[in-house]
C-alpha positions in Angstrom: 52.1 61.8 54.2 49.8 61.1 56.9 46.8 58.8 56.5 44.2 61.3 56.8 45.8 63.5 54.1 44.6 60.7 52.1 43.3 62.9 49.0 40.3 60.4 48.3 39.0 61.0 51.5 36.8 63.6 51.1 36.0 65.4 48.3 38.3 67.8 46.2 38.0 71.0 46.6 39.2 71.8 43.0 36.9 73.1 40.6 34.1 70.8 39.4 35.7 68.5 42.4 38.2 67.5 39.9 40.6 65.1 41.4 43.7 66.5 42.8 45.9 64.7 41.0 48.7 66.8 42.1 48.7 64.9 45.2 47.9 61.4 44.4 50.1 59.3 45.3 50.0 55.0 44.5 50.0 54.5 48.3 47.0 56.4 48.2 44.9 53.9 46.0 44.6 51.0 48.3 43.3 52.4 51.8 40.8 54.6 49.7 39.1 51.6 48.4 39.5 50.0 51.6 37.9 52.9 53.5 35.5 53.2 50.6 34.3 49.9 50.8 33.9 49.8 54.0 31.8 53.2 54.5 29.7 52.0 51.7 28.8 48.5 53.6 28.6 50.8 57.1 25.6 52.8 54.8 23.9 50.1 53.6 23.5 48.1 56.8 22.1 51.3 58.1 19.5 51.4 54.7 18.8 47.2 55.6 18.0 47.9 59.5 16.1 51.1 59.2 13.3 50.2 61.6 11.4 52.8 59.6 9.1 51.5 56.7 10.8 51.3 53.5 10.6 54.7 51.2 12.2 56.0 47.8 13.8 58.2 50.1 15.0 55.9 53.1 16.3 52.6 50.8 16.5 53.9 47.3 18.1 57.3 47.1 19.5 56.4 50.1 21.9 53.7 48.1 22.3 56.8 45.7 24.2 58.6 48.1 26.7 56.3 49.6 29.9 54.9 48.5 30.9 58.4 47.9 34.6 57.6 48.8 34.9 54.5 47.0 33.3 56.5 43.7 36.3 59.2 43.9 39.2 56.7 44.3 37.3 54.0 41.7 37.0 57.1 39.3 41.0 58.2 39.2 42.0 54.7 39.8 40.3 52.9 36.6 41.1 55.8 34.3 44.9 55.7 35.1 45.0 51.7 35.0 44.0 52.4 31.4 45.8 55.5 30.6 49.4 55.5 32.4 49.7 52.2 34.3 52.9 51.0 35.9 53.6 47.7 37.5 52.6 48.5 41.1 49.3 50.1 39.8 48.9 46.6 38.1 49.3 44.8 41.3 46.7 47.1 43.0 44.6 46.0 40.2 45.0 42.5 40.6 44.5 42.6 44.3 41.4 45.2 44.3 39.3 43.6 41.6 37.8 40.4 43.3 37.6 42.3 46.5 36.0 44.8 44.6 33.3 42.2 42.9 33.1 40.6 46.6 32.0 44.1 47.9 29.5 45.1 45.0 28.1 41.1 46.1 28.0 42.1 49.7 25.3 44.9 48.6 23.4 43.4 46.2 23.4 39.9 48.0 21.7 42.0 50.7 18.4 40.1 51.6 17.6 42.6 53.8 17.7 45.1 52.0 16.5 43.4 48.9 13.2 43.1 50.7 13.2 46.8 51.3 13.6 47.5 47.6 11.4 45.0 46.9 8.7 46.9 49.2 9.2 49.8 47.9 8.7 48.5 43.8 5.3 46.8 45.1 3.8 50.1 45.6 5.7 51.9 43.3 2.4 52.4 41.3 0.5 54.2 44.5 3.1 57.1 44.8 3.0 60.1 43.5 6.4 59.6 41.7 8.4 61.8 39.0 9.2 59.9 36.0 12.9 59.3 36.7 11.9 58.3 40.2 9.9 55.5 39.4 12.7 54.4 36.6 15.3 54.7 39.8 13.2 52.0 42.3 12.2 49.9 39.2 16.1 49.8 37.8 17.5 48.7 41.2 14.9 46.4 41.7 16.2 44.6 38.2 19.5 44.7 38.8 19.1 43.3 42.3 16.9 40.4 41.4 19.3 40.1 37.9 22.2 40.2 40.1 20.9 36.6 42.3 19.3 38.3 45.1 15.8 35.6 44.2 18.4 33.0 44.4 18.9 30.5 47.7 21.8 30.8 50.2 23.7 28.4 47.9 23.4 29.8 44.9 25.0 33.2 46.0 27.9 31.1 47.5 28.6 29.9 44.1 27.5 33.2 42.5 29.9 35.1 44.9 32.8 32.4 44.1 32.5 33.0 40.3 32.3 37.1 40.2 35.5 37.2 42.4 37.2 34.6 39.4 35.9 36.8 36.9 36.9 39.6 38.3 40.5 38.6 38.8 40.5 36.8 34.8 39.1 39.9 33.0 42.5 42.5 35.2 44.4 39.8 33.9 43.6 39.7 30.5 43.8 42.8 30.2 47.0 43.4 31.8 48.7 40.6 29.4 47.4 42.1 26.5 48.8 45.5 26.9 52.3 43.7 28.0 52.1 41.2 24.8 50.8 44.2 22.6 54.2 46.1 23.7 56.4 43.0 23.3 54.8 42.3 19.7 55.4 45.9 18.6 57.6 45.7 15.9 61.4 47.1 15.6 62.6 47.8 12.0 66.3 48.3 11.8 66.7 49.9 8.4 64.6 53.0 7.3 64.7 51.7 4.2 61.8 49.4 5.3 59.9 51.9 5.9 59.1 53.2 2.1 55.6 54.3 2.0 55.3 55.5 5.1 54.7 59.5 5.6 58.0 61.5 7.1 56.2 62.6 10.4 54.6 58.8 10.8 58.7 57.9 10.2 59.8 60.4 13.1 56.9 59.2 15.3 58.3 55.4 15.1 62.1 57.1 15.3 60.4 58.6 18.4 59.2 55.2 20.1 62.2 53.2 19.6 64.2 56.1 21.5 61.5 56.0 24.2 62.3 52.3 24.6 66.0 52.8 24.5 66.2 51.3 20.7 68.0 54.7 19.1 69.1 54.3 15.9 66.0 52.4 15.0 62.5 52.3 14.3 59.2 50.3 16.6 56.2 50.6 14.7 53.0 50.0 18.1 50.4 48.1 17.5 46.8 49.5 18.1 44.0 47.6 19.2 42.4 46.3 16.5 43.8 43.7 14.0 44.0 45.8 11.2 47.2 48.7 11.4 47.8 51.8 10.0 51.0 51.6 8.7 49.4 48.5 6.5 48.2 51.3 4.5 51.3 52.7 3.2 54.4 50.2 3.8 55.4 49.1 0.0 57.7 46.7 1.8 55.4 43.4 1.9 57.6 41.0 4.3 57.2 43.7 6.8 53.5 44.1 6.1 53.3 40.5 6.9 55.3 40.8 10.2 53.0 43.4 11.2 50.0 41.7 10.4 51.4 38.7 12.6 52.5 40.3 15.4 48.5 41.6 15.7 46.9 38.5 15.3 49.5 36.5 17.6 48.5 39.1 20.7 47.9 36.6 23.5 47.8 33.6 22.1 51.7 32.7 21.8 51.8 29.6 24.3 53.9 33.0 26.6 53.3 34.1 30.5 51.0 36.6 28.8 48.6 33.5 26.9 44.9 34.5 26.9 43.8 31.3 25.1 42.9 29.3 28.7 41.8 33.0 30.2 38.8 33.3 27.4 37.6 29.8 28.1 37.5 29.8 31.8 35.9 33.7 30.9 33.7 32.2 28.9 32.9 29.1 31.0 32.2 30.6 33.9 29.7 33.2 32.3 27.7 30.5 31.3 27.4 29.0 34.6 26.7 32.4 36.0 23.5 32.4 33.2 22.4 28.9 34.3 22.3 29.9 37.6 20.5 32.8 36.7 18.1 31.3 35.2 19.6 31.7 31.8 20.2 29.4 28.9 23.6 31.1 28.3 25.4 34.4 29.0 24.1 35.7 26.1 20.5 35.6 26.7 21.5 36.8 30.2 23.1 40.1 28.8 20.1 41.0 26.2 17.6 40.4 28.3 18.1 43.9 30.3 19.6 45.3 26.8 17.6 47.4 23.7 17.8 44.6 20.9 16.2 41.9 24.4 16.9 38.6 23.0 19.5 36.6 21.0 16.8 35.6 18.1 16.2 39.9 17.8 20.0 40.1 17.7 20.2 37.3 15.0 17.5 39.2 12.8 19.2 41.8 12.3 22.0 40.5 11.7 20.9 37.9 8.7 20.2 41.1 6.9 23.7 42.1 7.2 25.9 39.5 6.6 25.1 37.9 3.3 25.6 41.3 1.2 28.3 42.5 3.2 30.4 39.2 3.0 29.5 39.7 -0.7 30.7 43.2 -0.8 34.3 42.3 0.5 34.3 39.9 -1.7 34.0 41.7 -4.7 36.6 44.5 -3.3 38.9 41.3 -3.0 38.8 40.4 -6.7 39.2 44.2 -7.7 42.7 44.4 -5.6 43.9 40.8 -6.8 43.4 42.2 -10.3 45.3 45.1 -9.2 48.1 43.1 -7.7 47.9 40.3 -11.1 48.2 43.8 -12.8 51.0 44.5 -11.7 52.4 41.8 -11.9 52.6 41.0 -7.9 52.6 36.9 -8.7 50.4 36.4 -4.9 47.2 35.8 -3.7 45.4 38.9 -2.0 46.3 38.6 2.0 45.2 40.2 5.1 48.1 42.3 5.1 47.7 43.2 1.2 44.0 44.2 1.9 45.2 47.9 3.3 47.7 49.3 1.0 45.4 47.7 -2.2 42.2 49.1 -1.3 44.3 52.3 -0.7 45.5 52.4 -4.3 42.3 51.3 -5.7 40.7 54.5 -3.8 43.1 56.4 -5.3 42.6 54.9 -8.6 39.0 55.9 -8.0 39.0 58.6 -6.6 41.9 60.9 -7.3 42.8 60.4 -3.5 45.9 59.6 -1.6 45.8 58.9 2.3 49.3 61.4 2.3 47.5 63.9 0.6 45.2 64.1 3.3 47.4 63.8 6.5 48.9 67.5 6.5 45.1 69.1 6.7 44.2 67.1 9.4 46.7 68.3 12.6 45.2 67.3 15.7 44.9 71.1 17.0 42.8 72.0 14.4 40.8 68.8 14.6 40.6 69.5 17.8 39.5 73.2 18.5 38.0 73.8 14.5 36.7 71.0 14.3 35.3 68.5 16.9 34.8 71.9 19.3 33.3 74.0 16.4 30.6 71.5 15.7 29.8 71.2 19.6 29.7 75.8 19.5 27.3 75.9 16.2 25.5 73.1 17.5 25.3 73.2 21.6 26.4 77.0 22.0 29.6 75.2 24.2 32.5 77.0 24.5 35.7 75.8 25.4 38.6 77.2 27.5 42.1 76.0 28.2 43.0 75.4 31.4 46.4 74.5 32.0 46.4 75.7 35.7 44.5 72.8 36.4 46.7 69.4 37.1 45.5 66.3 35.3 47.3 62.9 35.6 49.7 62.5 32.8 51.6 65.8 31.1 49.8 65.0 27.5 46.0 65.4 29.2 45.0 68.8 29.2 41.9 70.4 30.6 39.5 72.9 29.1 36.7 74.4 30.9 33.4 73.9 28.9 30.4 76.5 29.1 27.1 76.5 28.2 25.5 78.9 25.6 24.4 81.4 28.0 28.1 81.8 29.7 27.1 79.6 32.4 29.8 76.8 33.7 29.2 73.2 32.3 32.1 71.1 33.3 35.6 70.0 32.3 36.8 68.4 29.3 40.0 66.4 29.6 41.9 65.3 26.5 44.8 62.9 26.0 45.4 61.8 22.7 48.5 60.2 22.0 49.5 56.8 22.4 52.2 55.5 25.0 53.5 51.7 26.6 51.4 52.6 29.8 48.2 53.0 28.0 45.9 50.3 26.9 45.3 50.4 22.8 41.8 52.2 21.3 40.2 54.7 22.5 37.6 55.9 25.1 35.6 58.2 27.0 35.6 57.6 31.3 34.4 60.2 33.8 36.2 61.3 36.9 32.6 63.4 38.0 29.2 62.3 36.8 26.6 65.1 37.2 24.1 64.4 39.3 21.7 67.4 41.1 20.8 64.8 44.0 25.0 65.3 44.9 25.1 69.1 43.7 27.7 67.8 41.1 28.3 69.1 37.3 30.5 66.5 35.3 34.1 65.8 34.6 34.9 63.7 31.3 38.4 62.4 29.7 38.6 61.5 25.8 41.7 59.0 25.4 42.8 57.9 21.8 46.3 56.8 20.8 47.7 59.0 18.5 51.4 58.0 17.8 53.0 61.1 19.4 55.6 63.3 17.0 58.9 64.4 17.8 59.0 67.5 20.3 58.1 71.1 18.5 56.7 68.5 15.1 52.5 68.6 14.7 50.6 65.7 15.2 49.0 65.0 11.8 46.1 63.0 11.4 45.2 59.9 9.4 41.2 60.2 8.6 40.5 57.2 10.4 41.9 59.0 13.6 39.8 62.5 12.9 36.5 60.3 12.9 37.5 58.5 16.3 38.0 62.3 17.9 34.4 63.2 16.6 33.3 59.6 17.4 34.8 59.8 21.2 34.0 63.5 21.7 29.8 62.2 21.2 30.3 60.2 24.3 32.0 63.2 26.3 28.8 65.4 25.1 26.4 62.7 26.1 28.5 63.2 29.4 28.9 67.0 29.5 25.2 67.8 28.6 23.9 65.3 31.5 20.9 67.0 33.3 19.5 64.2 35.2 18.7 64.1 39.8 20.4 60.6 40.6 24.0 59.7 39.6 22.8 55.8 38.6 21.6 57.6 35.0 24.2 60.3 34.6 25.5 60.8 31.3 26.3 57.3 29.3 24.9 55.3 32.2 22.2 53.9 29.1 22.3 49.9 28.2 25.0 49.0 26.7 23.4 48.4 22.9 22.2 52.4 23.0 25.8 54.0 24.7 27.2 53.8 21.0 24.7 55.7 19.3 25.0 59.6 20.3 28.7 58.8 19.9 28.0 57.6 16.6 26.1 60.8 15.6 28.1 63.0 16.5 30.6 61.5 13.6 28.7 62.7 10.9 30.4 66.4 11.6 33.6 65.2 10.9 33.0 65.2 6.9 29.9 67.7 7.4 30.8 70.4 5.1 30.9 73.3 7.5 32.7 71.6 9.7 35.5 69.9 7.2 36.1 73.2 5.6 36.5 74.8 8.9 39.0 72.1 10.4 40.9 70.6 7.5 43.7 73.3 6.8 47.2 72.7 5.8 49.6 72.8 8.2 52.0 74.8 7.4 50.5 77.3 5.2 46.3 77.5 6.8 45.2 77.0 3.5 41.9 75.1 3.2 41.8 72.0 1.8 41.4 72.6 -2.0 38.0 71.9 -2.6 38.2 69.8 -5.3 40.2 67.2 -2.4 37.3 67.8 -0.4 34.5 66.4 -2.7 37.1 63.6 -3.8 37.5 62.4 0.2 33.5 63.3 0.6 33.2 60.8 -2.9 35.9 57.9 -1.8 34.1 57.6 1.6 31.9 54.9 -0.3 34.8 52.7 -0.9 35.6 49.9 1.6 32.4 48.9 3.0 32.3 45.8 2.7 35.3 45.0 4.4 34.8 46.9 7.3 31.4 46.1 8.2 32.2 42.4 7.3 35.4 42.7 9.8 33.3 44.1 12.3 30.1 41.6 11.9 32.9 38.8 12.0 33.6 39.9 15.2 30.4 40.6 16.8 29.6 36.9 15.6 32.7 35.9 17.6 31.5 37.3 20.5 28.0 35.9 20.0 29.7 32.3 19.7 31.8 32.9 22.8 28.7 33.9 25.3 26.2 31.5 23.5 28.1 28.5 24.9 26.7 26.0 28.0 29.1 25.3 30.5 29.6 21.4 28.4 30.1 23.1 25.5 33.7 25.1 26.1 36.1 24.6 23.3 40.1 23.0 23.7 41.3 24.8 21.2 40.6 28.6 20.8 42.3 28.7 17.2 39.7 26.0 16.2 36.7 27.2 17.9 37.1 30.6 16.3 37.8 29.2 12.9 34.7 27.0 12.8 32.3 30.5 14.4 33.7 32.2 11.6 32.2 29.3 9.3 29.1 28.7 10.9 28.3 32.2 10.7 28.9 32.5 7.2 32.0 35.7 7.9 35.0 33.4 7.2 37.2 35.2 4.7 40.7 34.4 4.8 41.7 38.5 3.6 39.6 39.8 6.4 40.3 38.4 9.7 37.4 40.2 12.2 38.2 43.1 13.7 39.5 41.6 16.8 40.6 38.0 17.7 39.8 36.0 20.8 42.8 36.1 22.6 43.0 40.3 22.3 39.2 40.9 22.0 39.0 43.3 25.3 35.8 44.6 24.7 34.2 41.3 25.7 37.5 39.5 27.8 38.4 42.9 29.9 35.9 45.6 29.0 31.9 45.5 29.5 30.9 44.6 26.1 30.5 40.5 26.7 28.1 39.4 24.3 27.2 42.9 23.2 30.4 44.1 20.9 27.1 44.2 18.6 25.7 47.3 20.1 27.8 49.1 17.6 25.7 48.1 14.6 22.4 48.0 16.8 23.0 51.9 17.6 23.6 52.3 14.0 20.4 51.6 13.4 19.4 55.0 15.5 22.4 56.5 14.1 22.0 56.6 10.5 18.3 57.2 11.2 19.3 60.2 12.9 21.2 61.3 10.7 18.8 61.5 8.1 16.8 63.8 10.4 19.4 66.5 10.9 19.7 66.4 6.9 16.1 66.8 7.0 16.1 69.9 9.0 18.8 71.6 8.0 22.2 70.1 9.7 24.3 71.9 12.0 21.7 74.6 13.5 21.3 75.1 17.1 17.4 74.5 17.2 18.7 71.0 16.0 21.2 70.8 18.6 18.9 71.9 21.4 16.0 69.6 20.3 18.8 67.0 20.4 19.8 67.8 24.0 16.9 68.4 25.3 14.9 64.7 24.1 18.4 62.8 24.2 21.4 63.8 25.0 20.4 65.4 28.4 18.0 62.3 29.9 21.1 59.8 30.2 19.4 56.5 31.6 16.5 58.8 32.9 13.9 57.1 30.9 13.9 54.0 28.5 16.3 54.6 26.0 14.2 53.6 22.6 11.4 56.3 24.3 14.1 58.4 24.3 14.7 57.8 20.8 11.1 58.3 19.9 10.8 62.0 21.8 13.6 63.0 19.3 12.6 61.1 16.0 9.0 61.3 16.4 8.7 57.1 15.2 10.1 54.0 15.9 14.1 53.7 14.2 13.8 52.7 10.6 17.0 50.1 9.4 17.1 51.5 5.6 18.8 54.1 6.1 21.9 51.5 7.7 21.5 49.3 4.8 21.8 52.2 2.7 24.6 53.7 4.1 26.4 50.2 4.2 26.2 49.5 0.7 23.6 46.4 1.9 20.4 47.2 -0.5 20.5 47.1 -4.2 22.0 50.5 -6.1 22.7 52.0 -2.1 25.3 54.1 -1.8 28.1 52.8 0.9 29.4 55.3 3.4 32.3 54.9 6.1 31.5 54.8 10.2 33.4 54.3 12.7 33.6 51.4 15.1 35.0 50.6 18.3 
């Protein structure tokens, strides 16, 4: 194909300007960023030498407008890295990425045209501005001067030197995990081994070992965080314990795909990135320009967390060892008991079996009755199929989303099930922000990993999995429902402690009861869940609280140990240095290792979450606050929806988020209504949330 066929170079001409992925090629990747990259500089030298005087419109919405080409191919390119890589992708990767920090350096390292910015944020307060205007010159004037463009000629050669280096270790940390995680996954030979586990999740493993050429026998994948489902169910405790091993040895086997010297140096070179900065460490760096501001903030918050929910898992610990003594088991409680005991002692409780669940939760019905249902009652969207429209993999399929009044929205693009060419967890990325300065309306993908049945079998759903659709579909609406002029706020372009929290809302109408009834059907026969299962799984959604938020807090304390670190403070050992955090920060508990370990933490090694994996809890706050005011006003009712939209959902980065918060709530976030909901404040009731 000729050069200029190249598909990146102009823009689709598909609906929405979806990427025609029909005729994307691999060899198209690396001359679109190259061409990209260089039309972007080619714009901005023309912004910097304008020999008119500086303007919103000449310098700042001018940088809005370029790097249109390098958007497109950075858009596909990201997304498939994540979602179907392959070995030559992989190699683009690893070549683009410090070219690709180099060039974002070679703007923002500008001093030309950081004196035009800066002109134009000195008067900022004499022009007749809108609102989102003046938040457009004063954000690029922060992240200019935050990304070294105050510092001397010597500083940004150093500055340069370590975002390439960082750039190049966070590709390949990522690309070791995803080759250790599918190395680690673990082959059973015998079914037999397998007791506990649900027929379909049997057929799913049957189904992955014959995808990797292993017929006859059984690979149980390993998702991204430590814990795994099949811990849950498998009676067979030597295999629970290989399981469990394999997730917690992910990068840090002394193998080519090692991440131990990768975090340090990550780490390391973070911290001299601060210094130079101006910035004790990373950390301080990151929540300077974030909601929660400051590390001591952070650390508030968090004091009021730990102690009661280290206390919490605690006493769920001595309820299953009295289970397992019970029975006569003749062990000590382990990390790879903790699953399958808290699942009997819910049953025990509750009446309630994780099986008994599965077959009225099938992905279809979660999917259109449920997660789309909620959006219709709530945000008049409607959603329609699309399979005339090409997507990148065979599993992701489009709909077509429109508003309440008939009028097009955007796309939707869902692929849901897991595979060896996708990175684990799950996610929400954009291929087309919405922006009216570009006349563009947005196009979203939802990726989670659901082990894929057997042709012509349903895809049934583990509860767990049904709250990260709902979860992961509030971060497409946050995207769909954008209404904002420049692309720089579109959709989830918020700081990184707020992106969590529509998401987070929009979980609560997975076990709303409208919504549950509507969704949760049986399989094979339609009928609805038997309503006496549905107040038992609305009742056992209080049990385990205390070890997952103690899970998760032991991780966002890991990460808060990582990025608080000076540049003469970087461990030898990574086993040791996590061990003694975990200490220090009072979440050390042998039976719940956090939710992710160094070595295959890729929210803060490979993902943008570096010293702010807490922004889960921190949106929580808002969440569970927000939650009570849709309670308060009647639940899942459009005028709710729309008030929603309109003060939140719609503004993206538009305005400050917590002002944002405000429009909708009417007050400043209360934090009782987390505490309650965690189980963290004396005779509280504990309730389940998801977390990334």
């Amino acid at each position: 194909m000729p050069l200029d066929e190249n598909p990146f170079f102009r823009s689709s001409d598909l609906p929405y300007e979806l990427p025609p992925f029909d005729r994307v090629r691999e060899e198209h990747y690396l001359p679109a960023f190259e061409r990209g990259m260089a039309e972007q500089l080619d714009e901005v030298a023309a912004i910097a030498s304008n020999p008119e005087p500086p303007t919103v419109e000449n310098t700042v919405v001018a940088i809005e407008r370029s790097g249109r080409t390098l958007a497109r191919v950075s858009a596909v390119f990201f997304n498939q890295t994540a979602a179907n890589t392959n070995a030559e992708l992989q190699r683009i990767e690893a070549d683009i990425a410090p070219r690709l920090a180099a060039h974002t350096d070679a703007i923002y390292l500008n001093a030309d045209l950081f004196q035009r910015i800066k002109a134009v944020h000195e008067i900022r307060g004499t022009l007749d501005l809108e609102p989102e205007t003046r938040r457009l010159v004063e954000r690029y004037y922060t992240d200019f001067v935050r990304a070294g463009a105050d510092l001397d000629e010597a500083a940004q050669g150093r500055l340069r030197a370590i975002n390439e280096e960082l750039s190049t270790l966070s590709t390949s940390f990522e690309q070791n995990l995803l080759a250790d995680t599918n190395e680690l996954a673990v082959v059973v030979e015998d079914a037999a081994e397998l007791n506990g586990l649900a027929n379909d999740a049997i057929a799913a493993a049957e189904e992955a070992a014959r995808a990797r050429g292993l017929a006859g026998k059984y690979v149980l994948e390993l998702s991204l965080p430590t814990g795994q489902p099949a811990l849950a169910a498998l009676t067979n405790r030597a295999l629970r314990e290989r399981i469990m091993r394999a997730s917690r040895s992910r990068g840090n086997r002394g193998n080519a795909y090692d991440n131990s010297a990768l975090a340090v140096r990550l780490a390391g070179l973070r911290a001299e990135r601060a210094r130079l900065l101006g910035y004790p460490d990373h950390a301080t760096y990151i929540l300077a320009d974030r909601t929660a501001k400051s590390p001591e903030t952070l650390d508030t918050m968090l004091q009021q967390l730990v102690p009661a929910a280290v206390a919490n898992a605690r006493a769920e610990a001595a309820e299953l060892q009295a289970a397992i003594d019970a029975e006569g088991g003749g062990f000590q409680l382990e990390a790879w008991d903790w699953a399958i005991y808290s699942e009997r002692a819910r049953k025990a409780r509750f009446d309630i079996d994780a099986a008994d669940l599965r077959p009225y939760f099938e992905l279809e019905r979660v999917l259109h009755d449920g997660v789309f249902f909620a959006a219709t009652e709530l945000y008049g969207l409607t959603f329609t199929p699309r399979p005339d429209l090409t997507t990148y993999h065979p599993d992701a399929r489009a709909y077509e989303v429109f508003d309440a009044d008939g009028s097009p929205l955007g796309l939707y693009i869902a692929d849901f099930f897991a595979r060896e060419s996708k990175r684990g967890g799950a996610w929400m990325s954009s291929f087309v922000d919405q922006s009216r300065l570009l006349g563009t309306r947005p196009v979203v993908v939802n990726n989670l990993n659901i082990p894929k049945p057997p042709a012509g079998e349903p895809a049934l759903l583990t509860f767990d999995e049904v709250n990260t659709a709902f979860h992961e579909f509030g971060h497409a609406l946050h995207g769909l429902l954008s209404d904002v002029t420049y692309p720089r706020f579109s959709g989830t372009s918020v700081s990184r402690d707020f992106v969590e929290y529509p998401s987070q809302v929009n979980e609560m109408w997975a076990i709303w009861p409208a919504v549950l009834r509507n969704y949760a059907r049986h399989y094979r026969t339609g009928e609805p869940m038997p309503a006496d299962l549905l107040e038992r799984l609305l009742a056992s959604q209080q049990w385990g609280e205390g070890f997952r938020t103690t899970e998760y807090l032991a991780a966002t304390l890991l990460d808060q140990a990582w990025h608080r670190l000076t540049p003469e403070e970087l461990p030898d050992d990574v086993a040791e240095f996590e061990a003694a955090a975990l200490q220090r920060a009072g979440v050390a508990f042998e039976p719940v290792p956090p939710r992710y370990g160094s070595t295959y933490f890729a929210h803060i090694f490979s993902g943008g979450y570096s010293a702010g994996y807490y922004s889960y809890i921190w949106s929580e706050v808002l969440d569970a606050d927000s939650v009570e005011w849709f309670k308060e006003n009647g639940g899942l009712l459009r005028e709710n929806g729309d008030w929603f939209r309109l003060t939140l959902l719609s503004r993206g980065g538009s305005s400050d988020e917590m002002e944002a918060f405000r429009a909708f709530r009417g007050r400043d976030p209360k934090i009782e209504p987390l505490l309650e909901r965690r189980g963290l404040t004396a005779g509280s009731v504990s309730g389940r949330h998801q977390l990334g």
